[in-house]
C-alpha positions as a Markdown table, in Angstrom:
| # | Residue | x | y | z |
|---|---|---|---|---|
| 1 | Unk | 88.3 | -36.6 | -82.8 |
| 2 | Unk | 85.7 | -34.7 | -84.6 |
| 3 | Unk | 86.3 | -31.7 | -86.0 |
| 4 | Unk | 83.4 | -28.5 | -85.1 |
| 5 | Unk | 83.2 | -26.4 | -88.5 |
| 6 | Unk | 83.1 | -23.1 | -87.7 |
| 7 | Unk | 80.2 | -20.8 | -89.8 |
| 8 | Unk | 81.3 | -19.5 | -93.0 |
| 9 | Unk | 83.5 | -16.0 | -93.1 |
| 10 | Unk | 80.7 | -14.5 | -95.5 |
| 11 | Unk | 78.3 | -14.7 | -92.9 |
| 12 | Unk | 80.6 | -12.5 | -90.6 |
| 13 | Unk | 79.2 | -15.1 | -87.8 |
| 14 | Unk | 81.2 | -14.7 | -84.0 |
| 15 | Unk | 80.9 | -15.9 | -81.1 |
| 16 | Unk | 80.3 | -14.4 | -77.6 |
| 17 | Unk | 80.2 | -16.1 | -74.4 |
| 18 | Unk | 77.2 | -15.1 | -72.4 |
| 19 | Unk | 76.5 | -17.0 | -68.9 |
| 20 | Unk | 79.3 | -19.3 | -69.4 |
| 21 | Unk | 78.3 | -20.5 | -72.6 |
| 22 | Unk | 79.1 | -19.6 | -76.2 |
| 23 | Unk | 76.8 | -18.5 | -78.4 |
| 24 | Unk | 77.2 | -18.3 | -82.1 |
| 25 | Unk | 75.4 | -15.0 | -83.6 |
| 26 | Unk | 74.9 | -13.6 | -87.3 |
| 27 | Unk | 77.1 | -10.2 | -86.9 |
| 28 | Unk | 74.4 | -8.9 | -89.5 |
| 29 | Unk | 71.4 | -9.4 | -87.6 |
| 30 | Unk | 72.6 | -8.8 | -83.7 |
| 31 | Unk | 69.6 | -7.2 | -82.9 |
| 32 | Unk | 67.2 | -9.9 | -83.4 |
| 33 | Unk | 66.1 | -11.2 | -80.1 |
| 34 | Unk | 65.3 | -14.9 | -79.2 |
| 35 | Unk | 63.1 | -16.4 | -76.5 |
| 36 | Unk | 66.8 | -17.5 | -75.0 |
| 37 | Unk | 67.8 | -13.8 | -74.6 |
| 38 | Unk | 64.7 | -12.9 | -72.5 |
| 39 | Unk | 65.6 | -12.1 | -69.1 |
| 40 | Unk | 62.9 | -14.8 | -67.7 |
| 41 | Unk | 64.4 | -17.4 | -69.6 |
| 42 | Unk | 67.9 | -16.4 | -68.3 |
| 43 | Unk | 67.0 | -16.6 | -64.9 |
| 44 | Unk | 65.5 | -20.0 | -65.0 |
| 45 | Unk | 68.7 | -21.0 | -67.1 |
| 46 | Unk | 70.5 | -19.5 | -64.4 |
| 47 | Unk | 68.1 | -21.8 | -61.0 |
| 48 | Unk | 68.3 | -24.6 | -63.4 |
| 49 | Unk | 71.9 | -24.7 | -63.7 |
| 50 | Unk | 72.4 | -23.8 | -59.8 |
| 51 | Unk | 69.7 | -26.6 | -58.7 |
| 52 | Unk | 71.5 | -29.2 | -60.9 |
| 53 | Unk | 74.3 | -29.3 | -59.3 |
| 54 | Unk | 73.2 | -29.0 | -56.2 |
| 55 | Unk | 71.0 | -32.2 | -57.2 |
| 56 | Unk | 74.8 | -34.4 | -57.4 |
| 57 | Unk | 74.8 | -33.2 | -53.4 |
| 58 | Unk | 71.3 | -34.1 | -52.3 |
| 59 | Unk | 70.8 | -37.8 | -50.3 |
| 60 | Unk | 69.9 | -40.2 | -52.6 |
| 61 | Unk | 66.5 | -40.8 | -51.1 |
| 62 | Unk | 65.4 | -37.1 | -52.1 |
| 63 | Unk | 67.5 | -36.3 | -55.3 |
| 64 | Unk | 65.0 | -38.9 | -56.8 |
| 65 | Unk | 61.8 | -37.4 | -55.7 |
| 66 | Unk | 62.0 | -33.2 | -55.0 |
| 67 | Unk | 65.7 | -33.2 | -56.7 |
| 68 | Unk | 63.6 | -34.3 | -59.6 |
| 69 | Unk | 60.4 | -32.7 | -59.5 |
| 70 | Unk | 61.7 | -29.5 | -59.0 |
| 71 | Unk | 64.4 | -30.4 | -62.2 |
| 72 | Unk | 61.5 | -31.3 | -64.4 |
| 73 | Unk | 59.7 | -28.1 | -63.1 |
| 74 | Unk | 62.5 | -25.8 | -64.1 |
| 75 | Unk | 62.7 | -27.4 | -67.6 |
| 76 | Unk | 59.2 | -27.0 | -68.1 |
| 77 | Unk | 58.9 | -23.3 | -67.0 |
| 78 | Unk | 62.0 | -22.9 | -70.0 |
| 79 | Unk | 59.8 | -24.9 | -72.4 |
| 80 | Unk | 56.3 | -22.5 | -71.5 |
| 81 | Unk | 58.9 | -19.1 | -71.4 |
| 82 | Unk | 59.6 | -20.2 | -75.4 |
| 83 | Unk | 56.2 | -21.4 | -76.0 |
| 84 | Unk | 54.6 | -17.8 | -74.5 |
| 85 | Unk | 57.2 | -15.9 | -76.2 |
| 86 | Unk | 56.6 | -17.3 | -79.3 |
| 87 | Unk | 52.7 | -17.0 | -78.9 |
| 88 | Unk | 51.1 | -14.2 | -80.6 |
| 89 | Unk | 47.7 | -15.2 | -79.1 |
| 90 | Unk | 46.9 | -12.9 | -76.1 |
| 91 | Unk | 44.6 | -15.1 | -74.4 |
| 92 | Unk | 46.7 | -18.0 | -75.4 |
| 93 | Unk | 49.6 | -16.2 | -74.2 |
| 94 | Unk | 48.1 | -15.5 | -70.6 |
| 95 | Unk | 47.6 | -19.3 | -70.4 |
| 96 | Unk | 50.5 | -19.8 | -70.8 |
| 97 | Unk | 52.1 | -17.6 | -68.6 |
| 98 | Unk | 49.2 | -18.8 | -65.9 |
| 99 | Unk | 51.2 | -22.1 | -66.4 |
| 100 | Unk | 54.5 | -21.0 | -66.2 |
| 101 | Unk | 53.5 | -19.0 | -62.7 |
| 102 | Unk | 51.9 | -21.9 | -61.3 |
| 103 | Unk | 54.9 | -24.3 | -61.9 |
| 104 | Unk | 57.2 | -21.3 | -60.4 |
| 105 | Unk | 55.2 | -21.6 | -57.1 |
| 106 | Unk | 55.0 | -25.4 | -57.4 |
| 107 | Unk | 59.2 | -25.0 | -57.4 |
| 108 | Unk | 58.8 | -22.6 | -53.9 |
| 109 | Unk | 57.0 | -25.2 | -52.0 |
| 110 | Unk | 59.2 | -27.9 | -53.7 |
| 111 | Unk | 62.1 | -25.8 | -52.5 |
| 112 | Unk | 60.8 | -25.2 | -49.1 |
| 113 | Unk | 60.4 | -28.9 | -48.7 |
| 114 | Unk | 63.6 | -30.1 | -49.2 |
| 115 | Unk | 64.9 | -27.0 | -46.9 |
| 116 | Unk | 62.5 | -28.5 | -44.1 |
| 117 | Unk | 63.9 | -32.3 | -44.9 |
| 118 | Unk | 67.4 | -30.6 | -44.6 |
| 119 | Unk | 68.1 | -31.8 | -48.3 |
| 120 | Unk | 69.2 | -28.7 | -48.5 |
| 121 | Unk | 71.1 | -26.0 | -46.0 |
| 122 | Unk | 69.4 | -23.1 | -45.1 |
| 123 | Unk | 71.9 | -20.2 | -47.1 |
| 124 | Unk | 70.7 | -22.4 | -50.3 |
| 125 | Unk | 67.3 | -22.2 | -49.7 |
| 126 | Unk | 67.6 | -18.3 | -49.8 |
| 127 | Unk | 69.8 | -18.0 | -52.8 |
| 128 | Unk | 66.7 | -20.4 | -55.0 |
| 129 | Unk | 63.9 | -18.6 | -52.8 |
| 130 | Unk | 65.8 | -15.1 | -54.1 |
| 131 | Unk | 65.9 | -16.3 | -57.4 |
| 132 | Unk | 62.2 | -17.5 | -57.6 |
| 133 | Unk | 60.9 | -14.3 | -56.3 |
| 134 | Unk | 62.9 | -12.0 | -59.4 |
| 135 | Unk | 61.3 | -14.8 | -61.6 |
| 136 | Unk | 58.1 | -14.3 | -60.4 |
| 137 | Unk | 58.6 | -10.8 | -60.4 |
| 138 | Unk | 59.2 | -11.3 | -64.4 |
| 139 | Unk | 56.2 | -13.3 | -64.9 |
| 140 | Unk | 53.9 | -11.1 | -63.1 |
| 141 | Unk | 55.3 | -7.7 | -65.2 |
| 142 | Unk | 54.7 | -10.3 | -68.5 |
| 143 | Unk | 51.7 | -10.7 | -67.1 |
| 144 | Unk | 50.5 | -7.5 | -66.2 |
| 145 | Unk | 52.1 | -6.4 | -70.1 |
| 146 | Unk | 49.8 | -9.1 | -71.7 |
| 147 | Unk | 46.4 | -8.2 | -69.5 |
| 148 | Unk | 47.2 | -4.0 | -70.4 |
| 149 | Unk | 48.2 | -4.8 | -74.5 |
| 150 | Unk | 44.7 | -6.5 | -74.5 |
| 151 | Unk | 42.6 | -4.2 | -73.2 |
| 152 | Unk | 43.8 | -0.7 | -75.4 |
């Protein structure tokens, strides 16, 4: 068995456990913020997670083809939520957020699909469809941030 070696005590490193994962953090620099702390990234983590294992419970016929899509999706909007984040570019970063709206969207229509297939039941549906429209609600105020930081 392999041992996990914990951060040094000079660091004054600890852990916290934040949406049921741990998360190791410099005790001297807690305020610096990442990408993963964002609460758009956190609520894509969040669908992710839920439509994951909802994907073991799909037929087989359509975990393959909207249980995947819509997986790849997710990741993707997590990938462009780091990338936009990251991005110090305005213009680059409204790209990018275009992107990451327009996967969000392809995701609804994904979800709706495999509600109207009856991949997936109905109370489901709602819980993703509730989900999407906070994350969308997130991109659009990012959005909106970008378009009024550009302009003054």
């Amino acid at each position: 068995m392999q041992q996990l070696s914990l951060p040094s005590p000079q660091k004054k490193a600890s852990h916290l456990k934040k949406d049921g994962l741990v998360m190791w953090y410099n005790s001297t620099n807690k305020s610096k913020q990442t990408a993963h702390d964002t609460p758009l990234f956190r609520a894509t983590y969040k669908l992710y997670l839920a439509w994951y294992r909802r994907c073991e419970t799909l037929p087989k016929r359509d975990r393959y083809a909207i249980g995947q899509k819509t997986e790849n999706l997710l990741l993707e909007i997590m990938t462009l939520v780091v990338a936009a984040y990251h991005t110090k570019d305005g213009s680059r970063k409204r790209e990018i957020l275009s992107q990451i709206n327009l996967k969000s969207e392809s995701v609804k229509i994904l979800l709706r699909l495999a509600k109207d297939v009856r991949a997936i039941e109905q109370q489901h549906y709602i819980d993703y469809e509730s989900r999407l429209q906070e994350i969308g609600k997130m991109i659009g105020g990012w959005m909106r941030q970008t378009q009024s930081s550009s302009i003054g």
